[in-house]
Backbone bond lengths (Angstrom), bond angles and torsions (degrees), N, CA, C in turn:
res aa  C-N    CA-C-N  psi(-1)  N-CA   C-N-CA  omega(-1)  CA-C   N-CA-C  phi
1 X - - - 1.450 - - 1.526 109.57 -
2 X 1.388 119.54 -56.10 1.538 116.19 174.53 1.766 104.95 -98.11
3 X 1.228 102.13 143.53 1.517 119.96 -174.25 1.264 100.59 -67.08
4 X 1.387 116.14 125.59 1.585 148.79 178.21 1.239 92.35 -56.72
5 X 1.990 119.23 116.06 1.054 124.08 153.63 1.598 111.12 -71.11
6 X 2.051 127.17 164.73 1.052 117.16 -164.49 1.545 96.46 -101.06
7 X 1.629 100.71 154.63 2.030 102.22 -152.71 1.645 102.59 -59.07
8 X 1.474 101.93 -24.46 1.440 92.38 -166.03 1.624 112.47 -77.68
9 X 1.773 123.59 -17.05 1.368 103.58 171.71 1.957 121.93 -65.98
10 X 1.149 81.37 -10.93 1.924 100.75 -174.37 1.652 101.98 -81.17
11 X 1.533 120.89 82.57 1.381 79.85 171.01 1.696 97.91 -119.15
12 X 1.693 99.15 -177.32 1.639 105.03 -177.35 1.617 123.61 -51.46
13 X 1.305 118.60 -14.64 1.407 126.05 177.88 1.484 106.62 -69.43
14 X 1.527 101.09 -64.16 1.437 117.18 174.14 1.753 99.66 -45.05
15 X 0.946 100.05 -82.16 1.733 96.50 -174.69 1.290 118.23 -21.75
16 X 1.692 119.31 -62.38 1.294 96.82 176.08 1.355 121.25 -114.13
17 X 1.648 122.09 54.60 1.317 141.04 152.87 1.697 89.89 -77.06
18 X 1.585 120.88 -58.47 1.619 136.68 -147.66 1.739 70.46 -76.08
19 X 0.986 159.35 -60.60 1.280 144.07 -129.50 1.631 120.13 -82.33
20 X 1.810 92.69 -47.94 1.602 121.36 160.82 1.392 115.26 -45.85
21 X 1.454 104.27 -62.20 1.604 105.64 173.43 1.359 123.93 -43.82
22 X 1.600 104.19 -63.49 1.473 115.61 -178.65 1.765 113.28 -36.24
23 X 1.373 100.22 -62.30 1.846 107.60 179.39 1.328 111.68 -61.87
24 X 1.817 117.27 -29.00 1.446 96.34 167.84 1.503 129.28 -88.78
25 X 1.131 108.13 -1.45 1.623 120.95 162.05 1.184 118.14 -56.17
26 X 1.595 103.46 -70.17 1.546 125.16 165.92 1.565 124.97 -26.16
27 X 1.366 115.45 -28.20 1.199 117.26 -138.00 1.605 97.88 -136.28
28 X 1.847 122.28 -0.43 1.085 130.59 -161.73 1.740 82.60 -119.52
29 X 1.750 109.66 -47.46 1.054 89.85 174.80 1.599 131.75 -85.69
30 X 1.582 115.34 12.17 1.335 105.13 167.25 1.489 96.58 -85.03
31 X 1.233 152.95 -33.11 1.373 166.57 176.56 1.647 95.07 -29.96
32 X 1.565 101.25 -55.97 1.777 123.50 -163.17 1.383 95.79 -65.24
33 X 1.742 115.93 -57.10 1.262 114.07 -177.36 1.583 121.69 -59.94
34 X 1.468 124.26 -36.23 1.080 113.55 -169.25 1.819 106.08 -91.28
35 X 0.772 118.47 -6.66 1.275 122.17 177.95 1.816 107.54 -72.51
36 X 1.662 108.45 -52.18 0.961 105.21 160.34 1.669 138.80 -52.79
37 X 1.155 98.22 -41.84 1.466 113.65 166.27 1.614 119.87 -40.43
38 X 1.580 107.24 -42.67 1.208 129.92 -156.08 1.800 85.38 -76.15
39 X 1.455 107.70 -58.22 1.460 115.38 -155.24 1.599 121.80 -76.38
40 X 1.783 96.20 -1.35 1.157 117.48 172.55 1.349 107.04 -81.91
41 X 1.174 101.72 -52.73 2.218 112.15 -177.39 1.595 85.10 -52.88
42 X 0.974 146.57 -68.05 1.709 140.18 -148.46 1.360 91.95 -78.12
43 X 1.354 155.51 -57.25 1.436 128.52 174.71 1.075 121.36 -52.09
44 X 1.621 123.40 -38.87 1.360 114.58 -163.47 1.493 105.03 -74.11
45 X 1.877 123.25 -32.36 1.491 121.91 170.81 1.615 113.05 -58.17
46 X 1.053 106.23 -29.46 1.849 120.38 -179.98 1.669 106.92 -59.91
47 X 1.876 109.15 -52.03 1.448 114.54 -173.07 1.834 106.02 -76.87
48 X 1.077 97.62 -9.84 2.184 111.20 -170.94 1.907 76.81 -76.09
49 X 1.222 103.63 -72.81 1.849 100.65 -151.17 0.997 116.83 -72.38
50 X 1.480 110.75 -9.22 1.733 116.44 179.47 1.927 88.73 -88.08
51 X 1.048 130.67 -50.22 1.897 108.39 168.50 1.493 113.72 -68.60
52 X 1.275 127.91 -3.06 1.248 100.26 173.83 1.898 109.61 -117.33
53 X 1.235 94.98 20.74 2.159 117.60 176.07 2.064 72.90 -88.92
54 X 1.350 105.69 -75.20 1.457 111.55 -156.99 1.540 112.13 -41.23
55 X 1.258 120.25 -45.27 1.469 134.14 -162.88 1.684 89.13 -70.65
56 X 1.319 137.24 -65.27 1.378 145.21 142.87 1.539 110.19 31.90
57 X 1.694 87.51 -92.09 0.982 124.13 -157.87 1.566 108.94 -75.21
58 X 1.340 109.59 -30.39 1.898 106.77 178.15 1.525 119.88 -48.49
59 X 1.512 115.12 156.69 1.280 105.63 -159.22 1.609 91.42 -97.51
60 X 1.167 134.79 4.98 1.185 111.23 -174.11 2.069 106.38 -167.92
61 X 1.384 109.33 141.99 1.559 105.21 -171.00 1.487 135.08 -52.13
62 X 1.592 85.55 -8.65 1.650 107.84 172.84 1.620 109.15 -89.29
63 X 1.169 132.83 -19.10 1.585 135.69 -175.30 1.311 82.69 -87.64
64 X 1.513 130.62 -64.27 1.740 126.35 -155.92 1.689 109.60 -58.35
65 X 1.392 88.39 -30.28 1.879 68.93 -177.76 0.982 113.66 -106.36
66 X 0.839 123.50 30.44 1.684 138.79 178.59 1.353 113.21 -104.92
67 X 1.292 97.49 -33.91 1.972 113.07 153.53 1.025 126.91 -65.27
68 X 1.574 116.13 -47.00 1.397 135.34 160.16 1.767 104.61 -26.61
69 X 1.505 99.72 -76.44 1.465 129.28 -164.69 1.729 113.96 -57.15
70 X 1.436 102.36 -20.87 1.578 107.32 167.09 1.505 119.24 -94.18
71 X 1.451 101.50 -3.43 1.710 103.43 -177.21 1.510 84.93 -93.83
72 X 1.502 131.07 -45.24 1.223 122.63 -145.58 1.668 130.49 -93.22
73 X 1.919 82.73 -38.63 1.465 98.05 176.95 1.852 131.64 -36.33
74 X 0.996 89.00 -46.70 1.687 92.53 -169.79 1.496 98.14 -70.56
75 X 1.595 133.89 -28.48 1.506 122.03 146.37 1.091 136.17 -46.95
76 X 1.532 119.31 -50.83 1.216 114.69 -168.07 1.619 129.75 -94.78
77 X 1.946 104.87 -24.21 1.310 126.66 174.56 0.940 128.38 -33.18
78 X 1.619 127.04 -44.56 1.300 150.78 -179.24 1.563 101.34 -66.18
79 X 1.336 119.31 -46.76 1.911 104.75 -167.29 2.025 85.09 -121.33
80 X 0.908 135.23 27.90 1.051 134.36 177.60 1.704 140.21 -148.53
81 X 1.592 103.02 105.18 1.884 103.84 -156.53 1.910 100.56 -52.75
82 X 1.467 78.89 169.19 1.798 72.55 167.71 1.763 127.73 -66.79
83 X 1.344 90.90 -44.47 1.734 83.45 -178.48 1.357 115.83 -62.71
84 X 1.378 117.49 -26.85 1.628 125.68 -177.46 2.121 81.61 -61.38
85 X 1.115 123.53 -75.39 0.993 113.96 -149.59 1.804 134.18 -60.39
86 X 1.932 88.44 -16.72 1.363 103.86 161.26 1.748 121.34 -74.57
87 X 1.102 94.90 -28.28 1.458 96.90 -178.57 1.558 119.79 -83.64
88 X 1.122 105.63 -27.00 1.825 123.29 151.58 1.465 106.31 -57.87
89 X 1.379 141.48 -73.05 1.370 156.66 -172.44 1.733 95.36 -39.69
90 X 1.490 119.63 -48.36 1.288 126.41 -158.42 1.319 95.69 -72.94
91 X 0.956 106.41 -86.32 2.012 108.12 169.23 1.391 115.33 -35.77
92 X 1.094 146.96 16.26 1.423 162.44 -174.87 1.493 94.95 -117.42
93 X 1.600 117.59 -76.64 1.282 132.92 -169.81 1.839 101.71 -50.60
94 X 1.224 111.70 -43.30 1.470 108.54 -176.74 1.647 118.57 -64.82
95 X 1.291 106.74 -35.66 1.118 107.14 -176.39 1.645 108.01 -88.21
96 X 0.918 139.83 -9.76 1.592 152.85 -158.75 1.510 94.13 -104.89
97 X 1.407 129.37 -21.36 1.397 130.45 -162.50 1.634 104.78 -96.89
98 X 1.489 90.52 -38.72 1.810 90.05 156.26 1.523 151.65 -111.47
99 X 1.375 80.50 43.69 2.103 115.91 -160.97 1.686 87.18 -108.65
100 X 1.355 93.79 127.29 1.072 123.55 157.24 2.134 121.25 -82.03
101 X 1.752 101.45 137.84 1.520 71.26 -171.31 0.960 114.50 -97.65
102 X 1.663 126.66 171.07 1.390 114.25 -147.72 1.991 96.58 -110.38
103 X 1.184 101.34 -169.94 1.758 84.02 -176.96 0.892 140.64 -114.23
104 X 1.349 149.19 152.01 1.095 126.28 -138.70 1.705 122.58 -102.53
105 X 1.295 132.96 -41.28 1.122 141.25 140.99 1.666 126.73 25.48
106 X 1.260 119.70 126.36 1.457 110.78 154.74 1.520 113.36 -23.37
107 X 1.423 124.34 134.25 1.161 155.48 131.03 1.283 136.50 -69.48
108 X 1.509 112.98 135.08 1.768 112.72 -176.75 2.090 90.71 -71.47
109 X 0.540 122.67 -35.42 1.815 119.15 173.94 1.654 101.34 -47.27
110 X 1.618 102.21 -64.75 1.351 92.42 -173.50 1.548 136.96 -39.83
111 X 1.711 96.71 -53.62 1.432 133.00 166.02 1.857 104.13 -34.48
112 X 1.522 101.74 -73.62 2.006 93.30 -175.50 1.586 99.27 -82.74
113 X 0.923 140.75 28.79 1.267 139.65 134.81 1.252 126.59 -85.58
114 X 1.876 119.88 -15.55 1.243 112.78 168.27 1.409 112.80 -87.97
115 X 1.327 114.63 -21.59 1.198 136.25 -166.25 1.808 109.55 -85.53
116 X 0.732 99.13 -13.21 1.803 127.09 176.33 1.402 105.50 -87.63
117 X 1.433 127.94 -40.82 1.191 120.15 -171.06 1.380 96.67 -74.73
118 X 1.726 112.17 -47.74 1.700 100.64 -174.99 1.135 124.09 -38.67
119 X 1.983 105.62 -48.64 1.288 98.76 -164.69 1.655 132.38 -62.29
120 X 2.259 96.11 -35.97 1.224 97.17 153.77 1.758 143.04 -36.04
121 X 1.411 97.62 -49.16 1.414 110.17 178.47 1.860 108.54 -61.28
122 X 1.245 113.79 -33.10 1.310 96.01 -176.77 1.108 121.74 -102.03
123 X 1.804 135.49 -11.29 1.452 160.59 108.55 2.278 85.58 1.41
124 X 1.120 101.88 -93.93 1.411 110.43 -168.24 1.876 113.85 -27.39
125 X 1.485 104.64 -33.54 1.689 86.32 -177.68 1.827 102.31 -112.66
126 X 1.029 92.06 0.52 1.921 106.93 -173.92 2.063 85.98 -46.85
127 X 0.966 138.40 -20.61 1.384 120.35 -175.44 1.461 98.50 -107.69
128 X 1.007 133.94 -23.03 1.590 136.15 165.53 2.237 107.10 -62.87
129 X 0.866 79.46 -20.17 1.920 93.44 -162.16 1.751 100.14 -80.42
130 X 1.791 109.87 -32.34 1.344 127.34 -146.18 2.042 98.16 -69.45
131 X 1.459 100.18 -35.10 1.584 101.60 -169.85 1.059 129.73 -61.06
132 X 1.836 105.79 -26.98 0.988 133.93 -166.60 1.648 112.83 -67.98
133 X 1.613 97.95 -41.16 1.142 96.50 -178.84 2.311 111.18 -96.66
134 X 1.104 92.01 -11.74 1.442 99.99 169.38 1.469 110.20 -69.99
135 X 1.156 124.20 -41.58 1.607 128.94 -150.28 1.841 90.10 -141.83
136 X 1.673 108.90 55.89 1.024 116.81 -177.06 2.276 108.39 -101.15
137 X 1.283 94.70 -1.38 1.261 81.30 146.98 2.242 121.45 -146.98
138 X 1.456 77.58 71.71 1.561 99.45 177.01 1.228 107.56 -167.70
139 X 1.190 132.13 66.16 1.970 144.31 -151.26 1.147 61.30 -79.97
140 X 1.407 169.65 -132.98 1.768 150.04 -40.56 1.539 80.48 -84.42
141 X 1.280 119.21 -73.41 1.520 135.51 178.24 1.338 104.69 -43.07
142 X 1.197 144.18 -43.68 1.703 112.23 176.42 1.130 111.10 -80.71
143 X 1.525 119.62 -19.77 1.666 104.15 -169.02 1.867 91.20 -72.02
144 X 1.693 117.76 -44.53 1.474 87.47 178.88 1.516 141.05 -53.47
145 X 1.365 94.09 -32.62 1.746 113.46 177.72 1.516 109.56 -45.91
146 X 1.346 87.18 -54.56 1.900 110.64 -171.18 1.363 92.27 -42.25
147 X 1.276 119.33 -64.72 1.740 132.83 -148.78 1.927 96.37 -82.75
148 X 0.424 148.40 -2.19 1.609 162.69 -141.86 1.955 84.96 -152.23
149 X 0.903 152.65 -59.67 1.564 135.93 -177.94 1.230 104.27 -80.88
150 X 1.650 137.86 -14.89 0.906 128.10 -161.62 2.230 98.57 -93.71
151 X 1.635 86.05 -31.47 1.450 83.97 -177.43 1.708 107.64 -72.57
152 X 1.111 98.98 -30.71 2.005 105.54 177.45 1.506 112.60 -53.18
153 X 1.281 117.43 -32.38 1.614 128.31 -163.51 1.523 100.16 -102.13
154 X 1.822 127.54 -10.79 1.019 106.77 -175.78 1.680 96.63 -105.19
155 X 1.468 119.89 -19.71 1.523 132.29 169.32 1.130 105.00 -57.64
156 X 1.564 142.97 -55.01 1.638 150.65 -168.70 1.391 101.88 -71.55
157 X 1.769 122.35 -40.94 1.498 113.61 -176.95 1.327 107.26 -70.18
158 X 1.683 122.44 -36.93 1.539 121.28 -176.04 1.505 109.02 -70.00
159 X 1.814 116.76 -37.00 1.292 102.42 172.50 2.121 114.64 -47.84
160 X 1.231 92.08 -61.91 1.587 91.27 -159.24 1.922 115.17 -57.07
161 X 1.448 105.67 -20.03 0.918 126.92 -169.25 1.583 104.96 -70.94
162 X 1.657 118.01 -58.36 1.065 115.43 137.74 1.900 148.90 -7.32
163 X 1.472 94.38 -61.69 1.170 117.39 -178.70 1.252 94.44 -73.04
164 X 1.443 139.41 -67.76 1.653 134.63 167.76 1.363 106.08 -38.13
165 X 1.208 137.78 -57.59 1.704 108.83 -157.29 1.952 86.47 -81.99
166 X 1.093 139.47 -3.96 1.537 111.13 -151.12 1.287 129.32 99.28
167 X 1.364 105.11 -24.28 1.537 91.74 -178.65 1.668 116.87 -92.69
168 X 1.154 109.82 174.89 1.309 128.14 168.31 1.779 127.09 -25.53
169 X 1.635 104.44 46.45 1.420 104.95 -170.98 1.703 138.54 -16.14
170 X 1.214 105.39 -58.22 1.403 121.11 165.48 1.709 115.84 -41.64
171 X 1.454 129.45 -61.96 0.620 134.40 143.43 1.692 152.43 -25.24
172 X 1.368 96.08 -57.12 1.686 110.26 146.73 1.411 135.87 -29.07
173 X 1.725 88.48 -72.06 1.529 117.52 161.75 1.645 121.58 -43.15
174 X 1.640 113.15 -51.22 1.483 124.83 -179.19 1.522 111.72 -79.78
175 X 1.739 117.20 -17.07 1.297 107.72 156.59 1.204 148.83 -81.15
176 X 1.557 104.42 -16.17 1.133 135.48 163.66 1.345 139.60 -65.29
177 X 1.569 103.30 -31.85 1.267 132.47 169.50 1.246 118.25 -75.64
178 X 1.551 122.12 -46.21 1.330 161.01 158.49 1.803 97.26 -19.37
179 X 1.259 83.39 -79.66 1.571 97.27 -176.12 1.757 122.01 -44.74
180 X 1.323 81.32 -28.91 1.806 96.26 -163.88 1.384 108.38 -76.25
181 X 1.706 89.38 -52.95 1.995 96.34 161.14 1.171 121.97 -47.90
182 X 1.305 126.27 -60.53 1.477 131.46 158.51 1.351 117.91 -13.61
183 X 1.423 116.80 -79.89 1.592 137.46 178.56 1.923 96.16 -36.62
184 X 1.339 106.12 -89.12 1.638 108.47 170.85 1.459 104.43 -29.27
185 X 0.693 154.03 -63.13 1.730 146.53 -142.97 1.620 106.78 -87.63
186 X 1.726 117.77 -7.35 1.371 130.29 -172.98 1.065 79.66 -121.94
187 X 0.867 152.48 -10.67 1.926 144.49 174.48 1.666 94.72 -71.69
188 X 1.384 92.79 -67.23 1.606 103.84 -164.42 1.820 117.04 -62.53
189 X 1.425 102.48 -47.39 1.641 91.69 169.06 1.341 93.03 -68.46
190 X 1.279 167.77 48.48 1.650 130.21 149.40 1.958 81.13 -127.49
191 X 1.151 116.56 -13.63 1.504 106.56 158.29 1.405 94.32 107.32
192 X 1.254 126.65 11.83 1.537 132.51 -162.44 1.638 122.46 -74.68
């Protein structure tokens, strides 16, 4: 299907220069992701105690839930009448009035949650990685294998992925894949 590069531009250096890289890419950007992850949990505890300092601090039960009602509304409006939602807000406000706030700081959660993303990230190509060392002296043949397991693992994640939200699994899976082929096939005509 893709035109046979000649064996000699492929050699074993190249192979696992392209291999090194790849895992340290992989593995800088689960670093990127979980870090972010991390710095997300500490704003979002930052934006929690800064509405519940405000709710606090209002001078009166009509200002607090009115704070309430601007954090919440655009959640609840849609499946929720108004009085349902005042009377939710109220029992919110009561319990929020005797909440202590909690703190804000890095977390050991945060931490193996960043550390979680790595592992995900490198779990995710660990079967793309496998040819390399199977078909470690015929790089033409692992890089196809590679690219050929890589499209299998992105078809099986869109199937199930599919199957979780509801939609049209099969489909999911073949769009997903779709894309991926795509990407590779614009790699290769621009020579990438």
């Amino acid at each position: 299907m893709l035109a046979s590069a000649p064996e000699a531009i492929i050699s074993h250096t190249d192979v696992n220069d392209l291999l090194i890289g790849s895992v340290g890419a992989v593995l800088a950007w689960g670093m990127i992701d979980g870090i972010m992850y991390a710095l997300f949990s500490v704003f979002e505890r930052g934006e929690s105690r800064r509405m519940l300092e405000d709710i606090q601090a209002a001078s009166t039960n009509e200002e607090a839930l009115e704070i309430i009602a601007d954090d919440m509304d655009y959640l609840l409006e849609p499946i929720a009448g108004e009085d349902e939602r005042k009377a939710l807000y109220g029992s919110i406000l009561i319990h929020l009035q005797k909440s202590t706030p909690q703190n804000i700081g890095v977390k050991r959660e945060d931490i193996t949650s960043a550390l979680g993303h790595v592992l995900v990230a490198f779990i995710a190509v660990l079967p793309s990685i496998i040819p390399f060392f199977v078909f470690r002296h015929d790089y033409n043949l692992a890089i196809r294998v590679s690219i050929l397991v890589s499209f299998i693992v992105l078809f099986i994640s869109g199937f199930r992925w599919g199957k979780y939200t509801g939609t049209n699994p099969w489909k999911t899976g073949l769009l997903i894949m779709s894309v991926a082929v795509i990407l590779v096939l614009v790699a290769f005509f621009l020579e990438g």
